[in-house]
N, C-alpha and C positions, 0 to 999 in steps of 0.2 A: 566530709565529701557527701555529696547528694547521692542516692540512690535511686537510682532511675526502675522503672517497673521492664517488663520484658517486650511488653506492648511499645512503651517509650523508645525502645531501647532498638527495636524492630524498626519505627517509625521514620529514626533520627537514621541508622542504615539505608533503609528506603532512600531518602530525600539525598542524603551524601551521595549515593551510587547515581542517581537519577540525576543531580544536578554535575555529578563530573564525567555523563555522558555527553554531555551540554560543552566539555570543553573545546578549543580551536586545535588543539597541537597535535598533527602526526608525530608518531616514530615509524611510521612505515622505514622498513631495512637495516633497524637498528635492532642488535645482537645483543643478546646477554650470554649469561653462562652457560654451560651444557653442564649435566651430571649424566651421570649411565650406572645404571645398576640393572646386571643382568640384561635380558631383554628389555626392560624399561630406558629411555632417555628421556630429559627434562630439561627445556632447551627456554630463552628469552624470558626468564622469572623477571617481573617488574611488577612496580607497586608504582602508586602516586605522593608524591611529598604531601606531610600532612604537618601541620602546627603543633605545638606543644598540647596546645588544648585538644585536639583533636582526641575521641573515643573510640573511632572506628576506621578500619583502611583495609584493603582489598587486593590483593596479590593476583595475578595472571603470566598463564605460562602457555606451554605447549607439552604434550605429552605424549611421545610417541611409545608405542607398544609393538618393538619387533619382534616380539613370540610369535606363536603357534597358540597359544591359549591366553583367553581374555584373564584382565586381572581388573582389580578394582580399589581406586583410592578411597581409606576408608577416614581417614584422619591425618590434621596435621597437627605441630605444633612449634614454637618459637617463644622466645624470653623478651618479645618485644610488645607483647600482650596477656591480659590476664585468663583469655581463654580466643581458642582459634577452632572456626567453624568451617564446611565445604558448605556453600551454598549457590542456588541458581538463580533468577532475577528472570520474573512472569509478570505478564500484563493480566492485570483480573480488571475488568469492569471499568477499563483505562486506567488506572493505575498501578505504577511499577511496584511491584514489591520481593522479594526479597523473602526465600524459602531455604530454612537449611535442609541438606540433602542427609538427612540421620544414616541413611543407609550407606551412603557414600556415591560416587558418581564411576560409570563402567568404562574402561578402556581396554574398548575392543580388539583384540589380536590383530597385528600389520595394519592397524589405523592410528592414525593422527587425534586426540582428544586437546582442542583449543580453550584454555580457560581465559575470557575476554571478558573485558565490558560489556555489562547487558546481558550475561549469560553465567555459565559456571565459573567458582574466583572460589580463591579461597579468603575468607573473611577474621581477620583479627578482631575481638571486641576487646575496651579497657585500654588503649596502647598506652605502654611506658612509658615511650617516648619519642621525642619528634621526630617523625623519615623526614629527612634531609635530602634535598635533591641531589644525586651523585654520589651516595651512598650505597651501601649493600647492609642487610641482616639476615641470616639464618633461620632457617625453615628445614623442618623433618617434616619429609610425608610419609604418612604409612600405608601402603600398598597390600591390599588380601598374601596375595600370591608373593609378591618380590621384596617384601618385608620394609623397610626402611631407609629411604633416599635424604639423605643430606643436600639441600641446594641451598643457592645463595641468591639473593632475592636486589636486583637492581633497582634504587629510588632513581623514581623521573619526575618529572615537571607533573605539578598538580594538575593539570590539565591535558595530561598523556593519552591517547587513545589506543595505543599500542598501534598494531597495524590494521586498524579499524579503518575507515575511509569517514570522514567527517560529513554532516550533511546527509543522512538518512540517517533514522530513529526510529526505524519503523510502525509501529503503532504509540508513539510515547505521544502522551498529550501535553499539548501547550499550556492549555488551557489556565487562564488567570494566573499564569508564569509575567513578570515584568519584563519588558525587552533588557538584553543583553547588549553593551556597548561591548564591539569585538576588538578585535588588540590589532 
């Protein structure tokens, strides 16, 4: 098996995450699972199908924090990859890229934390193996404060947006991108 460098490895998530913000498909109103633990709940966990060969894929949820005191995701993990990161997805100098959050991402007390396309996700590298559309896999996230949530993680259509609204990308460049023939 090829060993890719970390730069590679970085690159190839870049361009995956950037090129499946490019997809057609809402799920506008389309539900996933809930979990609750404690004050925490974790609600519409979904992922995009990805191929066998696929190395990388991106989990998005909702995360609401009905405490009184903030808490903060600090790590996750799952048996569907060889290692799972928290990261968030920045435009630098037009191009997207893709920063893991080492410290973990804050969910702030009686607010809503949305982990979407284009923004914070949680990042599998290495996957085992194929997300299948209409599937579910398992996910622990570890939380500072509320310890360890068990959720189950919804496969949709490679080209899922969750409840994104398609057609605004805000600053993402086109640029020497080939047209896209739409479905």
């Amino acid at each position: 098996m090829m060993k890719m460098t970390k730069r590679a490895v970085m690159a190839t998530v870049a361009a995956t995450m950037a090129l499946g913000l490019m997809g057609g498909t809402s799920f506008a109103g389309s539900h996933g699972t809930h979990s609750t633990h404690g004050k925490l709940e974790v609600s519409d966990a979904w992922a995009r199908a990805r191929t066998a060969t696929a190395k990388v894929a991106g989990a998005f949820m909702n995360i609401h924090n009905m405490g009184k005191e903030d808490d903060r995701l600090v790590s996750a993990t799952s048996s569907i990859s060889e290692r799972v990161e928290i990261h968030t997805t920045k435009m630098e100098k037009g191009v997207m890229r893709m920063m893991q959050m080492k410290e973990g991402i804050d969910v702030k007390a009686g607010e809503m934390l949305e982990l979407k396309p284009g923004g914070y996700h949680v990042m599998f590298l290495g996957l085992k193996q194929k997300l299948e559309e209409g599937t579910e896999f398992p996910v622990k996230l570890q939380f500072e404060k509320a310890g360890a949530v068990d959720i189950m993680v919804k496969v949709k259509a490679s080209g899922a947006m969750g409840d994104m609204k398609h057609g605004h990308h805000g600053d993402m460049k086109h640029d020497g991108m080939k047209k896209m023939k739409s479905n």
